[in-house]
C-alpha positions in Angstrom: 0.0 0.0 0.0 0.9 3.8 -0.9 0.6 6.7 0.8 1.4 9.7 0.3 1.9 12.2 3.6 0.1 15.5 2.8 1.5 17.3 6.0 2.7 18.0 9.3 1.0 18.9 12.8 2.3 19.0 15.9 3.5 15.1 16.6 1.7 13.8 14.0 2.0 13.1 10.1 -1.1 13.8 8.0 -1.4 10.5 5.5 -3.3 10.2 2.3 -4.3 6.7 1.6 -4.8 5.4 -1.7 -8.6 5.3 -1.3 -8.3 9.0 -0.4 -8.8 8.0 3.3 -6.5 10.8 5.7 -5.4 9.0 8.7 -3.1 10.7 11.3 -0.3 8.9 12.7 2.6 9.8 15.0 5.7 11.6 13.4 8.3 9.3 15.4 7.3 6.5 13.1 7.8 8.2 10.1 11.5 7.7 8.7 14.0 10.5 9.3 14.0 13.2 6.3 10.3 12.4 5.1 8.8 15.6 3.9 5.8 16.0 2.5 4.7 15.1 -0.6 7.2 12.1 0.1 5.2 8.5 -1.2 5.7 6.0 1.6 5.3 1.9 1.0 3.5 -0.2 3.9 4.2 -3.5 3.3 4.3 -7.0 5.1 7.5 -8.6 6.0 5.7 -12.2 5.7 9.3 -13.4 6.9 9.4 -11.4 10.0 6.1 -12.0 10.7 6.6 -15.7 10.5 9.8 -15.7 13.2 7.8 -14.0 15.5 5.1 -16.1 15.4 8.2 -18.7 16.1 9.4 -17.4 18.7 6.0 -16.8 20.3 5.0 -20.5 19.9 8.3 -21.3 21.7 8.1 -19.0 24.6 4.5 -20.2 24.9 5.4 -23.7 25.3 8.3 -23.2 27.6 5.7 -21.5 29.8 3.6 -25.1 29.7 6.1 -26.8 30.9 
């Protein structure tokens, strides 16, 4: 998914989604040096996702016995 961030206020970051949507989020997740007008990419890290999911399991388990 795109999006595009229209602007600043404050702590937050003012982001167009590609069905037009604005959402607000907080500027300290936004990379360093994003301006606006700046296209960001959201994407899953299906890897990531899956080692966590891992590690979770693991922990979990450890904890039943």
């Amino acid at each position: 998914m795109k999006v595009v961030i229209d602007r600043f206020e404050g702590k937050f970051a003012v982001l167009e989604l590609e069905n037009g949507k604005i959402v607000n989020v907080p500027i300290d997740i936004i990379p360093q040096g994003a301006k606006e007008g700046d296209v960001l990419l959201i994407e899953i890290d299906k890897k990531e996702t899956e080692n966590r999911q891992k590690r979770i399991s693991k922990l979990f388990e450890e904890l039943k016995e």
